[in-house]
TISETI-745990 format. One record per residue: residue in one letter; x, z, y of N, C-alpha, C in turn. Coordinates in steps of 0.05 Angstrom, whole numbers, padded with zeros to 5 digits, always signed. Each point is the difference from the previous one (the first is absolute). Example, Ala and Ser with C-alpha at 12.3 -4.5 7.8 and 13.67 -1.06 7.14 Angstrom:
// TISETI-745990
A+00264+00156-00114-00018+00000+00024+00018+00000+00024S-00007-00014+00021+00016+00001+00024-00015+00014+00022
END
This chain:
// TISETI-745990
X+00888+00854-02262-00010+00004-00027-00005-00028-00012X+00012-00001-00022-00008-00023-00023-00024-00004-00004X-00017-00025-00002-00018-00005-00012-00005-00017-00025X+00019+00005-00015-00008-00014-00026-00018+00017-00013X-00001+00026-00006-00023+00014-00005-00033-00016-00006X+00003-00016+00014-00033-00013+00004+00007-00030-00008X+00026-00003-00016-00012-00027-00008-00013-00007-00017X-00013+00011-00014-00020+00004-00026-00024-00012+00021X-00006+00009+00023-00027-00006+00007+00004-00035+00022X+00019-00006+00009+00006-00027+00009+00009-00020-00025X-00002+00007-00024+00004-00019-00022-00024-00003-00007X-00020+00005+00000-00020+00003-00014-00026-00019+00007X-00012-00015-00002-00018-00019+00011-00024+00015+00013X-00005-00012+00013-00032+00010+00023-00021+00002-00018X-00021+00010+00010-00007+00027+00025+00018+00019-00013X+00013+00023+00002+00009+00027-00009-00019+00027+00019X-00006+00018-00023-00026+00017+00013+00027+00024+00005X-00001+00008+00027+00012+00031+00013-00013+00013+00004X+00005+00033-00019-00018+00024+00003+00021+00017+00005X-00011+00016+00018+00012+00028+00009-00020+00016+00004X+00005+00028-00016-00017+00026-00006+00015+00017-00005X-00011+00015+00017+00007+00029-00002-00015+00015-00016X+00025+00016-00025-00006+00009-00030+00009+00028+00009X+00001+00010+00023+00012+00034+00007-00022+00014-00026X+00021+00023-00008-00017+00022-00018-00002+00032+00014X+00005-00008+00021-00006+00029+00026-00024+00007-00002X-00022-00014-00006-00025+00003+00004-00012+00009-00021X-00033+00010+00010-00012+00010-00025-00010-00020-00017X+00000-00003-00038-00010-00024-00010+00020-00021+00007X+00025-00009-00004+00012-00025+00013-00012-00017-00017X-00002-00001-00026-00012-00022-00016-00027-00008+00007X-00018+00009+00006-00014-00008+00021-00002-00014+00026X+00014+00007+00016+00003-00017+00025+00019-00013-00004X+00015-00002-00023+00020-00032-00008-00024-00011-00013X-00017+00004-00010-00020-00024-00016-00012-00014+00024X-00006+00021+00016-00027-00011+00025+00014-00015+00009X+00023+00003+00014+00027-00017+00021-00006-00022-00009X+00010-00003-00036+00003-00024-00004-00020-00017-00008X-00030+00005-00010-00018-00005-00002-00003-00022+00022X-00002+00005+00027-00001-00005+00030+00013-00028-00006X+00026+00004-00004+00022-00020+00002-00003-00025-00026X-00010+00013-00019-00004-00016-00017-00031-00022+00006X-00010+00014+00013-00017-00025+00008-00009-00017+00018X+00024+00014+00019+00012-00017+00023+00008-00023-00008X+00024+00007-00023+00019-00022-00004-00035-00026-00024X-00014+00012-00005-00009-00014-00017-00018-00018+00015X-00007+00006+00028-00022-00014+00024+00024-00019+00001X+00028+00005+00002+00018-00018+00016+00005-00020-00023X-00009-00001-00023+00010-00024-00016+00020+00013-00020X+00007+00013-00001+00008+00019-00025+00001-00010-00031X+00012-00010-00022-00004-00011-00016-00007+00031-00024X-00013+00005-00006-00015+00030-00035+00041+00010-00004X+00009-00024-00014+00030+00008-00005+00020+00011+00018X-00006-00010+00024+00022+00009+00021-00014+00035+00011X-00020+00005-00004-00008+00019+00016+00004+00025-00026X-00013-00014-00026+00018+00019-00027+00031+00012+00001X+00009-00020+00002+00032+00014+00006+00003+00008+00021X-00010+00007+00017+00002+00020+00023-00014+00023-00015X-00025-00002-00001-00008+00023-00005+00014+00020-00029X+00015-00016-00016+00006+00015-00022+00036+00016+00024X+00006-00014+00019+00013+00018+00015-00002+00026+00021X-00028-00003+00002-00010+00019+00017+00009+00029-00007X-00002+00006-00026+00008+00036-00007+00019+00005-00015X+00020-00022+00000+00023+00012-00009+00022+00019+00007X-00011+00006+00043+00015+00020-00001-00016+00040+00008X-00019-00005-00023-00012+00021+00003+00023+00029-00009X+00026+00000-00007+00008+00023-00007+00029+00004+00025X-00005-00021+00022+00019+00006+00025-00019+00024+00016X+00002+00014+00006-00003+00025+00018-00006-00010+00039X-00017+00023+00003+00009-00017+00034-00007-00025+00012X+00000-00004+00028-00006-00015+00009+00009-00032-00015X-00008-00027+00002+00017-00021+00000-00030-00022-00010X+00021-00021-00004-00021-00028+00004+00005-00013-00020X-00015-00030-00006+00018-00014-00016-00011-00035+00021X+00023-00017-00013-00008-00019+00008+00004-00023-00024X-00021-00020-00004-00004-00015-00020-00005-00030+00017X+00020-00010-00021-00007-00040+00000-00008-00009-00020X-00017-00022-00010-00005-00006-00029-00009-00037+00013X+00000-00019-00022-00009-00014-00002+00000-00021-00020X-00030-00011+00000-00010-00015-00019+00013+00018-00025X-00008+00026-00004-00006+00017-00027+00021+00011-00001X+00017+00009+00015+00038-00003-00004+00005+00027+00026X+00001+00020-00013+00015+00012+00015+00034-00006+00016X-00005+00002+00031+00033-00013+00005+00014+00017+00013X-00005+00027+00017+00006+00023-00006-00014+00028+00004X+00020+00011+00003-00024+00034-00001+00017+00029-00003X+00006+00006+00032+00016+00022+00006-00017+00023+00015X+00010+00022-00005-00014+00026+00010+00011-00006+00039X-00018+00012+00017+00013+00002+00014-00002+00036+00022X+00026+00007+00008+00000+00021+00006-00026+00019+00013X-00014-00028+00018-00020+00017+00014-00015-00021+00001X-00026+00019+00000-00029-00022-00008+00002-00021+00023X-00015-00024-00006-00005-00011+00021-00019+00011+00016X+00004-00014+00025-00013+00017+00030-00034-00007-00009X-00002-00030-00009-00032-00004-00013+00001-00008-00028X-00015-00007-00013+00004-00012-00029-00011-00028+00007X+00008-00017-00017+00004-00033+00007-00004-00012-00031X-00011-00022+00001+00006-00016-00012-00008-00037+00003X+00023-00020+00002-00006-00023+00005+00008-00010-00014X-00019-00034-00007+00013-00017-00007+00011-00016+00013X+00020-00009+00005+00011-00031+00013+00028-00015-00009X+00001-00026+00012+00024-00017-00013+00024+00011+00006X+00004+00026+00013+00029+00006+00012-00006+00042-00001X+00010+00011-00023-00001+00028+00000-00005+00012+00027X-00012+00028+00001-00005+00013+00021+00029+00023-00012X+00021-00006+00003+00027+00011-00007+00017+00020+00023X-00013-00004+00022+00012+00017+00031-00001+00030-00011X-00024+00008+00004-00004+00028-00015+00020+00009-00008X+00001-00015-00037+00024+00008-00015+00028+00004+00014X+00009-00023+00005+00020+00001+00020+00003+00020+00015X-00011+00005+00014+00005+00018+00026+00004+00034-00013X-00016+00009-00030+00004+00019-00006+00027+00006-00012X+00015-00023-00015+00018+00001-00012+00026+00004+00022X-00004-00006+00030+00023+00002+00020-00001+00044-00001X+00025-00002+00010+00018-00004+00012+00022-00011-00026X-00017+00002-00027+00016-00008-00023+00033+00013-00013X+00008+00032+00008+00022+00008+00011+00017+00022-00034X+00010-00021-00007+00013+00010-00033+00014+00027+00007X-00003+00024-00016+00008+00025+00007+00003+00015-00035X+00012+00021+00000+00004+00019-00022-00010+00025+00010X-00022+00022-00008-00007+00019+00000+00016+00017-00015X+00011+00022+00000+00010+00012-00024-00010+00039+00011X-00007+00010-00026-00019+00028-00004+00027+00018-00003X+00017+00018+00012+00012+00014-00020-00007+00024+00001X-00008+00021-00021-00013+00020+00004+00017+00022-00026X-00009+00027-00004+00017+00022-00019-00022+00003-00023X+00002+00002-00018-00021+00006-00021+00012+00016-00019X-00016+00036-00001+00008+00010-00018-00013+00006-00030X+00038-00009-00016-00016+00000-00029+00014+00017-00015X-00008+00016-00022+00009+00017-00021+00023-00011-00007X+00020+00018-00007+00019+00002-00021-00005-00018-00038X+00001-00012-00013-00005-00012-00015-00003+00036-00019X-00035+00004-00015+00006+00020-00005-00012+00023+00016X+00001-00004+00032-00012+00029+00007-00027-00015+00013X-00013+00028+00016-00030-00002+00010+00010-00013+00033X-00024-00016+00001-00006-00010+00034+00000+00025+00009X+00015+00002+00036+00004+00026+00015+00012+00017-00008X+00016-00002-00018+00019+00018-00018+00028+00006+00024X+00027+00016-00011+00022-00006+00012+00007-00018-00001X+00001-00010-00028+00014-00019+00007-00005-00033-00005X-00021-00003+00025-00012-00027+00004+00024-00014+00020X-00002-00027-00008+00023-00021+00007-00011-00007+00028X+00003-00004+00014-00005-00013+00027+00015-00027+00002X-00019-00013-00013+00009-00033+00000-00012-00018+00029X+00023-00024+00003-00011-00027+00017-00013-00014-00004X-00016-00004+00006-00020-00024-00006+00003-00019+00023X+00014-00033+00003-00005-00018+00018-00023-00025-00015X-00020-00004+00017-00019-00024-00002+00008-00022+00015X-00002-00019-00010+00009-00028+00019-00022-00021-00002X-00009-00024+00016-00018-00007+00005+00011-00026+00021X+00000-00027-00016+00005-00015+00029-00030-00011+00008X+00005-00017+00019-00030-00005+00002+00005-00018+00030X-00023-00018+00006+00001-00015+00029-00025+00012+00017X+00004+00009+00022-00022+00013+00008-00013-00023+00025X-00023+00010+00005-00023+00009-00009-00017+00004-00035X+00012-00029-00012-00016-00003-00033+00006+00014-00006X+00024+00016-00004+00004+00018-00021-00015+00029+00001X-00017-00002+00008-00009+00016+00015-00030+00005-00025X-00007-00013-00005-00016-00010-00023-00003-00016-00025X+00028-00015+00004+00004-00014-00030+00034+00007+00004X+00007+00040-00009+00028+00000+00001+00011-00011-00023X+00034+00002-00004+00016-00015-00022+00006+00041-00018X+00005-00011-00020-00002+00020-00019+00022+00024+00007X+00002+00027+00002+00005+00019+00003+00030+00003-00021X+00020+00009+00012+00021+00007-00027+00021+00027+00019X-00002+00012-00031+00008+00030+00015+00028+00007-00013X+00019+00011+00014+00030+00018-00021-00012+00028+00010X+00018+00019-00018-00003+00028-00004+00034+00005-00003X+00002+00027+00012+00024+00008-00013-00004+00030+00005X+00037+00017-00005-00009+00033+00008+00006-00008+00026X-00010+00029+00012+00013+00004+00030+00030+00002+00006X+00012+00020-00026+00021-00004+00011+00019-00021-00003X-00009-00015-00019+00017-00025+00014+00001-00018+00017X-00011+00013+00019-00002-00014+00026+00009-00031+00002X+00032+00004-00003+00012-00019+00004-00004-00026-00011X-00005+00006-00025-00009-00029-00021-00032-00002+00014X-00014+00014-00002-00033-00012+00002+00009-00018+00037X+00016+00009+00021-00007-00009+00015+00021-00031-00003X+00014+00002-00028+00004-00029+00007-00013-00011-00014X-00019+00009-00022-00017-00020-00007-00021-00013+00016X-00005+00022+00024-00025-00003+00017+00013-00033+00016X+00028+00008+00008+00007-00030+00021+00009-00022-00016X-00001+00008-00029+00009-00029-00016-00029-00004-00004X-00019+00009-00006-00032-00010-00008+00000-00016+00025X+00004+00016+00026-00015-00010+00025+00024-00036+00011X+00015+00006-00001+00021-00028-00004-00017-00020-00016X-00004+00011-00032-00011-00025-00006-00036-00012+00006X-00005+00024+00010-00027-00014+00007+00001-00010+00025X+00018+00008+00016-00006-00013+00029+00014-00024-00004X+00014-00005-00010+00016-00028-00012-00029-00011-00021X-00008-00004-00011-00020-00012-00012-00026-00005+00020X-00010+00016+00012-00025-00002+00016+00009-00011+00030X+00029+00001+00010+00005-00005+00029-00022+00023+00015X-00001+00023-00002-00003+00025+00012+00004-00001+00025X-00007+00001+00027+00011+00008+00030-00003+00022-00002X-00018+00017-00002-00003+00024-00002-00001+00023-00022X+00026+00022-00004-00019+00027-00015-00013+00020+00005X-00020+00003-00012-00005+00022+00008+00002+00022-00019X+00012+00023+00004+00001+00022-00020-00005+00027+00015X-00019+00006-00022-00011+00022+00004+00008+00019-00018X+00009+00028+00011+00023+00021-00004-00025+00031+00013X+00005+00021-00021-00016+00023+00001+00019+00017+00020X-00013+00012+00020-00002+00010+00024+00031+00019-00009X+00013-00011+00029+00021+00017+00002+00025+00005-00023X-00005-00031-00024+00021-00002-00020+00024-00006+00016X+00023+00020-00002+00026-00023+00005+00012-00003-00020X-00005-00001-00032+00010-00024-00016-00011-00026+00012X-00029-00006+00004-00002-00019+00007+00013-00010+00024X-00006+00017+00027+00014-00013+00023+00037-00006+00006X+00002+00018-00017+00027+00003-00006+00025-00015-00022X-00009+00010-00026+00017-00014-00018-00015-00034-00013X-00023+00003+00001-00007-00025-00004-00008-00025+00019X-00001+00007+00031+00003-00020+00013+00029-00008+00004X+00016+00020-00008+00025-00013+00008+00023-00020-00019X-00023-00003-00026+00009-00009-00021-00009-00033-00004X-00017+00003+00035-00018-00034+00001+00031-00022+00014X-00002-00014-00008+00013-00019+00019-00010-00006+00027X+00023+00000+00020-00002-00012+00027-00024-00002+00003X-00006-00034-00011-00028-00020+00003-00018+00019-00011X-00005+00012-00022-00031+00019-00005+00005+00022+00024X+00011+00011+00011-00005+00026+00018-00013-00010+00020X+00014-00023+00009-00013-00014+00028-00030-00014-00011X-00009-00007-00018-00030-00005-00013-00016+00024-00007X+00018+00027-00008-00018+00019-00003-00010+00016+00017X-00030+00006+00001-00013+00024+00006-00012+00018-00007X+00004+00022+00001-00004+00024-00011-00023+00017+00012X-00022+00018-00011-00019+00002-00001-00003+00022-00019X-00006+00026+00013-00009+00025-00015-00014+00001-00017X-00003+00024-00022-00025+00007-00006-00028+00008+00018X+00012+00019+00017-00020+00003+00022-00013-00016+00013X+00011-00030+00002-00015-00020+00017-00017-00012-00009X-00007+00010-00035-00014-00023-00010-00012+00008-00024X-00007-00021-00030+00004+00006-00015-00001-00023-00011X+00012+00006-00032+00006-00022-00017-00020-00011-00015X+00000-00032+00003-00026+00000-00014+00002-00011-00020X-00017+00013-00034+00016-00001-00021-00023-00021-00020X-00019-00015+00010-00013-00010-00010+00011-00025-00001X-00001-00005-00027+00016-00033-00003-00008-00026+00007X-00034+00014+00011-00001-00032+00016-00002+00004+00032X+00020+00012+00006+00000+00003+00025+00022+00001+00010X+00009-00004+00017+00033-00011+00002+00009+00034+00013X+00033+00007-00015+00003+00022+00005+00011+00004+00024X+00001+00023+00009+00001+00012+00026-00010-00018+00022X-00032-00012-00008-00016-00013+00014-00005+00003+00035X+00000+00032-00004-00006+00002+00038+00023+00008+00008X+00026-00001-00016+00025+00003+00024+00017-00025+00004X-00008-00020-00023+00010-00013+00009-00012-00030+00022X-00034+00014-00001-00020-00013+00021+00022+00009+00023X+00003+00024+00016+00010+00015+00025+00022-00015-00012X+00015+00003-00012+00036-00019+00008-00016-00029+00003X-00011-00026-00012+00004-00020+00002-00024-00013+00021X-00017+00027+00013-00023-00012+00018+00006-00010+00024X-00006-00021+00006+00007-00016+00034+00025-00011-00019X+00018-00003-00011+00028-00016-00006-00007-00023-00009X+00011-00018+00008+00005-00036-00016+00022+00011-00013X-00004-00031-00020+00022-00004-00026+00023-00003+00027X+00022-00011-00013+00028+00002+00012+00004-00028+00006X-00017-00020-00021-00006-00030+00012-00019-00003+00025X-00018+00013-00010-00028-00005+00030+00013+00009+00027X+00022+00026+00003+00014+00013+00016+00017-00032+00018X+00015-00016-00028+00016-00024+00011-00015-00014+00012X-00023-00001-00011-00024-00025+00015-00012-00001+00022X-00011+00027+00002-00001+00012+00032+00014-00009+00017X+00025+00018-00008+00015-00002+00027+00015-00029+00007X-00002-00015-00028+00011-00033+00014-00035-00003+00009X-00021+00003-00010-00018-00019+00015-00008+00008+00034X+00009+00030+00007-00006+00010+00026+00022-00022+00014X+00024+00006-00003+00022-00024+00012-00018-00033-00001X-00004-00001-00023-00012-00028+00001-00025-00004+00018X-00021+00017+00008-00018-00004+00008+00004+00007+00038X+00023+00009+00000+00008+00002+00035+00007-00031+00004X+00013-00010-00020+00008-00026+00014-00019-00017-00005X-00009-00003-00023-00022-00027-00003-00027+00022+00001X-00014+00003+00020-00028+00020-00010-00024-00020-00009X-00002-00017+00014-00017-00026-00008-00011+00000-00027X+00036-00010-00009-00005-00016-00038+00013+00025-00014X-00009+00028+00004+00002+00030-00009-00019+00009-00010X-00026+00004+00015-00016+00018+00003-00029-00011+00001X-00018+00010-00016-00024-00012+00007-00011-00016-00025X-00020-00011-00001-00011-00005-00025+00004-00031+00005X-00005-00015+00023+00014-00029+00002+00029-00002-00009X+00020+00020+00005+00023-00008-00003+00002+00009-00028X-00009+00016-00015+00000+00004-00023-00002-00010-00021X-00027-00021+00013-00004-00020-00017+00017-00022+00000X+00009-00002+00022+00018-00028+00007+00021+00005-00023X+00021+00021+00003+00016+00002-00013-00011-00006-00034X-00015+00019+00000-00007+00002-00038-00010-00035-00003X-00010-00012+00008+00001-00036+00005+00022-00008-00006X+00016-00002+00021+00025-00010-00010+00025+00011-00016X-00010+00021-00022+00016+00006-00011+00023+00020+00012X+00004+00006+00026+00014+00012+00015-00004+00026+00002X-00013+00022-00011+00000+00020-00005+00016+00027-00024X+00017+00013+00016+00010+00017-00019-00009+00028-00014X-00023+00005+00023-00013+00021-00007-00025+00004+00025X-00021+00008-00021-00032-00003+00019+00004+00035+00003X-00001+00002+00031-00005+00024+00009-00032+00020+00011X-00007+00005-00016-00037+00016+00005+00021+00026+00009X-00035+00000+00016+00000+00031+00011-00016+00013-00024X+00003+00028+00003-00015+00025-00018-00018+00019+00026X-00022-00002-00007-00030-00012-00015+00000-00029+00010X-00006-00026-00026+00003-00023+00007-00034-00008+00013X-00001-00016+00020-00032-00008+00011+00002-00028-00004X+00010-00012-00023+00004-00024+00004-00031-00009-00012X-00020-00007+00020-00030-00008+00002-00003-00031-00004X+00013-00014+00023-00003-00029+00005+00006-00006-00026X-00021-00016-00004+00011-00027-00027+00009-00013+00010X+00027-00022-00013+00015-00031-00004-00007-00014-00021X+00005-00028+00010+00005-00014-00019+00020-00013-00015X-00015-00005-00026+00020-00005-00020-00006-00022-00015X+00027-00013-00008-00004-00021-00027+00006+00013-00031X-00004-00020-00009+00021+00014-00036+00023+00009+00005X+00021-00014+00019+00032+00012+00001+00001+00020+00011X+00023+00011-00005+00009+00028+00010+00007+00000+00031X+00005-00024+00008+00013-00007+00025-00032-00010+00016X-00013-00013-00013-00025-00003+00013-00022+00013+00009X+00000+00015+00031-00006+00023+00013-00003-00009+00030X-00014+00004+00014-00005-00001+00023-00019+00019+00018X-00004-00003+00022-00020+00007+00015-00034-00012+00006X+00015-00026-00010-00033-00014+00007+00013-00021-00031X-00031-00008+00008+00002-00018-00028+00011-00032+00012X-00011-00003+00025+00015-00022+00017+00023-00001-00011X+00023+00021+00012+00028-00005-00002+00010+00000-00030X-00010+00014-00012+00009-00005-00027-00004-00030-00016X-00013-00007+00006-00021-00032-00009+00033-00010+00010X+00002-00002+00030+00028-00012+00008+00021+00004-00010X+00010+00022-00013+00020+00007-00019-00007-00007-00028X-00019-00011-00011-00002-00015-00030-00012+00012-00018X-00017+00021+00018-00011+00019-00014-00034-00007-00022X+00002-00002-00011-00024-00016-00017-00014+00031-00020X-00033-00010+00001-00018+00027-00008+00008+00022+00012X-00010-00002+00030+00007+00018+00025-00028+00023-00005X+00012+00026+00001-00021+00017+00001+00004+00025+00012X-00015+00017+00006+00006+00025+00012+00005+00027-00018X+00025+00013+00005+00003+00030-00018+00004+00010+00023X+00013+00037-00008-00001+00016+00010+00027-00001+00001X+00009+00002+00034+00023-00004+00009+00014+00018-00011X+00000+00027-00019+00023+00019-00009+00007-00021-00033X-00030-00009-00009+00014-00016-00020+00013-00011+00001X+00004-00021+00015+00006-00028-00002+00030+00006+00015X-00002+00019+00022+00033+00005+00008+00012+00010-00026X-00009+00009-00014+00020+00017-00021+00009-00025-00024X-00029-00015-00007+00009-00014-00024+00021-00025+00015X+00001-00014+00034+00027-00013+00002+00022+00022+00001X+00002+00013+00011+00017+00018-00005+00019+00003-00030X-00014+00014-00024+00008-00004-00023+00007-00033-00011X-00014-00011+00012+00001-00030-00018+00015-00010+00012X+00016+00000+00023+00031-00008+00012+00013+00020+00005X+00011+00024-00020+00020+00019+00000+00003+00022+00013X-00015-00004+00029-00001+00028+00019-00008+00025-00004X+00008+00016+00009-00008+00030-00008-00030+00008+00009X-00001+00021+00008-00015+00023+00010+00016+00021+00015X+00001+00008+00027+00001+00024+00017-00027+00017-00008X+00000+00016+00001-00029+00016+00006+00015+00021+00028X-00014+00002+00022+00009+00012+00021-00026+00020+00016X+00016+00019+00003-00026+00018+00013+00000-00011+00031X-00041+00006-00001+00004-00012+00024+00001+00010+00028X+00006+00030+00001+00010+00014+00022+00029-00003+00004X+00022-00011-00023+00025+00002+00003+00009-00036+00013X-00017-00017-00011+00008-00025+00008-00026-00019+00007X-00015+00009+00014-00027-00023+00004+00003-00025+00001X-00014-00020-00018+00002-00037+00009-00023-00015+00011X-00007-00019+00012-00010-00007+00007-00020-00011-00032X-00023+00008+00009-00023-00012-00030+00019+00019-00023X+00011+00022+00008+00003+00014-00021+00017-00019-00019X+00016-00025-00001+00026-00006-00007+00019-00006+00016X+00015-00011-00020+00028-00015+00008+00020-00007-00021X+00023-00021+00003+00014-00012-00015+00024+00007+00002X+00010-00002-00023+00033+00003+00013+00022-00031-00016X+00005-00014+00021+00005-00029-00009+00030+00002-00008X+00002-00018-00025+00018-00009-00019+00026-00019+00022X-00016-00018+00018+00024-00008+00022-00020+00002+00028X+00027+00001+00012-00013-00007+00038-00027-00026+00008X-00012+00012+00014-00021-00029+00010+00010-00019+00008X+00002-00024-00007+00013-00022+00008+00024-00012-00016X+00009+00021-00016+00017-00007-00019-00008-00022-00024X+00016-00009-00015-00013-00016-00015+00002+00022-00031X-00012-00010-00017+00001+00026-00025+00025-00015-00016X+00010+00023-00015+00017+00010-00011+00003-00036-00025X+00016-00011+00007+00004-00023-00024-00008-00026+00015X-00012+00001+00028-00001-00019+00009+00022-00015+00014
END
């Protein structure tokens, strides 16, 4: 997964205040226990040095997403009066937070936005309508198609979906509505880079299983999965990403199709070199020297230990000793998920997010390096 996403908050000059709260409306009164939450947090951040303006623009973000439904969170950066960003996120945080310091508390975010996995939802369902002229339930009501389409990157989309667009046609022209269905779906999976469809088809249609999957190309059949009425239901609220819990069950436990590449070169990579692989020393080593292609966390991250850090992105260590030795100047201590992520972003490397029953690391990371140990880098 890309992290340019967060360069709004590594451009931005120190301290930057990070809040995460959970805004779920499951509960009884939510506007209430979003005031209390943030009440808490707001004078947390104000003991910690908090400037009146920076904690204003947070707070004028706190209830903007009072008309999302359901569980979910938000997470906020601001500084010196300046909002720098502010995305919903699928599921509340595990506690509510808020800090100030010279280097975002940005892990969180991160880790919710993995497995990061671009997909097309599509609704197709029968809807009957009158004859232009006669009564609803009449003879002769039309039994029209209705397909919904929906791209979206999951997990986020999950709470900040992309806008809904629907075709209609009759039934019996089967033939045309199902090629509008695979020319819509062509061009959105070509615009979004889609790995996955999911389409959801009313119990026991074989127009659907029949004349309209066969109207997909090659490449969409092998991306699509299909998914009853019975298994589910459609969810038709527009701030909620559609066919929300079927396409949770298709894309749950899956990596993107990049993280999939990363894995499996970093398992190869970590049989041979395990040393400068695995581990929060070697992790750092690499993200130091610029030699990192992608920072691998486990899911749930325990990254506890603080490091140290300078101003640069590259300036990171374990002790403040060794870093001093590497040129490191205004040496201080963060929270080791920060400070891995902001070298990370600030010399190009990704993010894995990996479950940690499927791939355990030592300190809960690992790297996956750009060249071999011992090699010299790339231009030397």
């Amino acid at each position: 997964m890309k992290l340019s996403f967060l360069d709004p908050l590594y451009a931005a000059p120190d301290p930057v205040a990070s809040v995460y709260l959970d805004t779920s409306r499951d509960i009884g009164d939510p506007d209430k226990a979003v005031e209390l939450r943030w009440r808490h947090l707001r004078d947390d951040l104000t003991a910690q040095g908090a400037d009146r303006a920076t904690v204003a623009a947070l707070s004028e973000m706190v209830r903007t997403d009072q008309e999302v439904p359901g569980r979910h969170g938000k997470a906020l950066f601001a500084a010196h009066g300046r909002l720098l960003l502010a995305e919903e996120l699928p599921e509340p945080p595990v506690r509510d937070s808020a800090r100030l310091g010279e280097i975002p508390d940005a892990l969180p975010l991160a880790v919710q936005h993995a497995p990061d996995i671009p997909y097309v939802a599509v609704a197709v369902r029968r809807e009957r309508r009158p004859e232009p002229g006669g009564k609803a339930g009449g003879q002769g009501d039309v039994l029209d198609v209705v397909a919904t389409f929906q791209a979206g990157r999951w997990p986020m989309s999950r709470v900040a979906p992309r806008p809904l667009v629907d075709r209609e046609w009759r039934a019996e022209d089967g033939e045309r509505g199902a090629a509008a269905v695979a020319a819509k779906l062509e061009d959105m999976v070509h615009r979004s880079g889609a790995e996955v469809i999911v389409l959801h088809v009313e119990e026991n249609d074989p127009w659907a299983r029949g004349v309209l999957l066969n109207r997909l190309s090659g490449t969409l059949r092998e991306r699509t999965v299909t998914v009853e009425a019975g298994e589910g239901r459609v969810v038709a609220d527009p701030r909620r990403a559609l066919l929300e819990d079927e396409v949770g069950k298709v894309l749950g436990g899956r990596l993107s199709a990049r993280d999939r590449t990363h894995t499996d070169t970093y398992r190869a990579q970590r049989a041979r070199y395990p040393d400068a692989s695995e581990g929060l020393a070697a992790t750092v080593a690499a993200l130091r020297r610029g030699q990192a292609q992608a920072l691998l966390v486990n899911r749930p991250a325990h990254l506890t230990d603080p490091l140290w850090v300078g101003p640069g992105n590259t300036q990171i260590s374990l002790s403040a000793e060794e870093l001093r030795l590497f040129g490191g100047t205004s040496v201080r201590q963060e929270r080791a998920g920060a400070a891995l992520l902001r070298a990370a972003a600030g010399t190009g490397a990704e993010l894995t997010v990996v479950p940690r029953d499927d791939m355990p690391m030592d300190d809960g990371v690992g790297v996956l390096l750009r060249y071999a140990p011992g090699s010299p880098a790339p231009g030397q």
